[in-house]
C-alpha positions in Angstrom: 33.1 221.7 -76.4 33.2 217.6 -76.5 32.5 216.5 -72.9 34.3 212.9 -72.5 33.8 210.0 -70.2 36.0 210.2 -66.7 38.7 207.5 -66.4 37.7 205.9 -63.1 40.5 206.8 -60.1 40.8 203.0 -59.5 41.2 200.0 -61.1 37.8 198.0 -62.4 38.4 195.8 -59.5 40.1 197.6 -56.5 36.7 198.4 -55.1 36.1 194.4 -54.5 34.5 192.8 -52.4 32.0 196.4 -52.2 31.6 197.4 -55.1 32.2 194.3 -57.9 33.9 194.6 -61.2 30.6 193.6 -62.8 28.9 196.7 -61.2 31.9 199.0 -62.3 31.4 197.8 -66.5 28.0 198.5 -66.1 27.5 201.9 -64.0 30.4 203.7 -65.2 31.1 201.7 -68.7 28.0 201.8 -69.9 25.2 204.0 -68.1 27.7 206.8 -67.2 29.4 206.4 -70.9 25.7 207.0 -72.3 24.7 210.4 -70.4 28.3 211.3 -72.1 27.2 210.7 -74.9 23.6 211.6 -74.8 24.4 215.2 -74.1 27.1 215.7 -76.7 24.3 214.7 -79.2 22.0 217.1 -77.7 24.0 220.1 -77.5 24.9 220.2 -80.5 24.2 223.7 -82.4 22.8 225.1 -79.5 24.0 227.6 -76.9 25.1 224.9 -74.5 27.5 223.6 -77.1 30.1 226.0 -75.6 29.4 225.6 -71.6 31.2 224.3 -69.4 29.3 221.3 -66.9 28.3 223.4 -64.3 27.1 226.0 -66.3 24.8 223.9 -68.5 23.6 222.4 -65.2 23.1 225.9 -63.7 20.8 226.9 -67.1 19.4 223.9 -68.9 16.4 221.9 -68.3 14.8 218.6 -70.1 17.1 216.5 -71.8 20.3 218.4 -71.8 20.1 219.4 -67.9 18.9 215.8 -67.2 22.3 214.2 -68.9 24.4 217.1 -68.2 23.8 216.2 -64.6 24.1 212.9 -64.4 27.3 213.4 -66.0 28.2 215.7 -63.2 27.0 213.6 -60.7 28.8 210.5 -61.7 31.9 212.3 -62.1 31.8 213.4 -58.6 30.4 210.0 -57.0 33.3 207.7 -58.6 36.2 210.2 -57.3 34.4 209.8 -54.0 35.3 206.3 -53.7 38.4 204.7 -53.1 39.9 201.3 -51.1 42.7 202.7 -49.7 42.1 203.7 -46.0 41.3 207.7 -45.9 39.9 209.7 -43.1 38.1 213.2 -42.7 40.2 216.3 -42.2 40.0 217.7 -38.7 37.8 220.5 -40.4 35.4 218.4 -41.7 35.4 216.2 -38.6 35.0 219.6 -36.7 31.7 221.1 -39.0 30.2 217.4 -39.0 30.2 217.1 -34.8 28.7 220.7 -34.7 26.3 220.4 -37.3 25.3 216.7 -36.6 26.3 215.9 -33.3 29.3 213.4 -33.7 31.0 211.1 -36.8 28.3 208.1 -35.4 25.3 210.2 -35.7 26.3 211.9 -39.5 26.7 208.2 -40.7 23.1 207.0 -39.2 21.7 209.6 -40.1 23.1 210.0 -43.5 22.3 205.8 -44.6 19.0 206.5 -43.3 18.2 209.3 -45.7 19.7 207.5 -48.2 17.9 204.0 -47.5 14.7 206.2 -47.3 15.2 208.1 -50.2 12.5 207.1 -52.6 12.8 206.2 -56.1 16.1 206.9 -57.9 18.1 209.9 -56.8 21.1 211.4 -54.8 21.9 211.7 -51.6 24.3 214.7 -50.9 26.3 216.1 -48.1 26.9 220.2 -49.3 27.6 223.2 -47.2 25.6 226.1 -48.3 26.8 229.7 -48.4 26.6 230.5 -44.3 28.7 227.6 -44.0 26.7 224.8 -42.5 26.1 221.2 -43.7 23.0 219.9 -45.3 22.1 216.7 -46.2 19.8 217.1 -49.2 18.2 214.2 -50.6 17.6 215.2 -54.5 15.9 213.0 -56.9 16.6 212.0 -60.5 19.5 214.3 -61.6 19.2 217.2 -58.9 22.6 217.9 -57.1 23.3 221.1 -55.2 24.6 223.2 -57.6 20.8 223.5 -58.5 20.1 224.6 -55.1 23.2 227.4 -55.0 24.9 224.9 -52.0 28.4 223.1 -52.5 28.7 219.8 -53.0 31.1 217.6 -50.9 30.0 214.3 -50.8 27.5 212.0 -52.8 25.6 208.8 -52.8 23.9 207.4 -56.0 21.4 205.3 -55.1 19.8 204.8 -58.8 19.2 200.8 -58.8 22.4 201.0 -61.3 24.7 201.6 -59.3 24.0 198.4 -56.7 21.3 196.1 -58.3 24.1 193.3 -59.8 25.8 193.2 -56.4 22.7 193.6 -53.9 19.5 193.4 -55.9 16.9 195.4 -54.4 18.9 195.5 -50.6 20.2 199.0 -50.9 20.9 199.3 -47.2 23.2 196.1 -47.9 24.8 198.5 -50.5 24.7 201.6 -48.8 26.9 200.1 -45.9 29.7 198.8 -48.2 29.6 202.1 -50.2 30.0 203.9 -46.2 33.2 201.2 -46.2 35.0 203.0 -49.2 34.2 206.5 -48.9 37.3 208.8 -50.7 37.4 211.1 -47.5 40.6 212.6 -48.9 38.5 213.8 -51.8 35.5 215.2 -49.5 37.9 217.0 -47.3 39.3 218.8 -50.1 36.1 219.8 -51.7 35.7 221.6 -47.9 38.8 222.9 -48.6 38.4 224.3 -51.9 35.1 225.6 -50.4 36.7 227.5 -47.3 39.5 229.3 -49.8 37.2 230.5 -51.8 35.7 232.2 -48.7 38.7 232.9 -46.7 41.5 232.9 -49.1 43.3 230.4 -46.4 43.0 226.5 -46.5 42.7 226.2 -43.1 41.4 229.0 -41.3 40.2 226.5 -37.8 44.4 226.1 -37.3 43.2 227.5 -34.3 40.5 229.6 -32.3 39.5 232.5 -34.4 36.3 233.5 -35.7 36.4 232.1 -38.6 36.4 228.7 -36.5 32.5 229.3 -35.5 30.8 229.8 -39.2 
């Protein structure tokens, strides 16, 4: 199968003043358009050729793992972001204040990783398979999916994706990027999550078991 370059949820400006136009040509335009099409060249005439994403992530290495990733990755980082004002689901809101104290302490704790995080890499938030939230902080082209967790929120903090606005201040990025999170888009990856568990959507509507995972 051809594997083609996401159209961007947004406009190439709507994420100004944050995240520029400038930034957008580049990190999706041209470094996400080029993992495209590296791994489309590289799969070619081999048994990846066929796979879907996830799988070639889940069975690759080198090259075609490296680029399938980043694919992924991308993919999942731009429909995190959005300008319009969104807010976590009261699931979410409810797993993040058990598993990091409160909303306040996830977000310091979560631009800290990501500040500290050395070298170019991801910073993810993912539930594993008991149900609790990690942070894992995964260089190059890691993501969770590697790990067996599920991923429900991303950072890239590759010098690509804030250099042209920020230079080498990535906290300066990292606070804008906190600004536009898609938390629509998170909560429904925690959804999607939970149904594949439960076969419900929302199984804290009240103060059952399944509330305490």
């Amino acid at each position: 199968m051809t594997h083609t370059l996401m159209d961007l949820p947004f406009e190439l400006d709507a994420l100004e003043p944050y995240i520029s136009r400038e930034t957008l040509e580049y990190h999706h335009g041209k470094h996400h358009a080029a993992y495209v099409n590296n791994l489309n060249r590289l799969i070619e005439g081999t048994k990846f050729e066929k796979m879907v994403l996830k799988d070639i992530i889940k069975s690759a290495d080198g090259g075609i793992f490296n680029n399938a990733a980043q694919v992924y990755n991308h993919d999942f980082y731009f429909k995190g972001l959005c300008r319009d004002k969104t807010t976590p689901s009261k699931n979410l809101l409810k797993l993040i204040d058990r598993d990091f104290g409160s909303m306040e302490a996830f977000k310091e704790t979560f631009l800290e990783r990501a500040a500290g995080l050395f070298g170019s890499g991801w910073l993810w938030l993912s539930i594993d398979s008991s149900g609790d939230l990690l942070l894992e902080s995964l260089s190059n082209a890691q993501n969770p999916l590697v790990t067996g967790n599920t991923p429900l929120m991303t950072c890239d903090v590759w010098e690509h994706a804030y250099y042209i606005d920020n230079r080498n201040a990535r906290p300066e990025y990292l606070k804008k990027w906190w600004d536009i999170i898609n938390w629509d888009f998170v909560s429904k990856n925690l959804e999607d999550f939970t149904y594949s568990r439960h076969g419900t959507l929302d199984p804290c509507s009240d103060d059952s078991e399944e509330c305490k995972i």
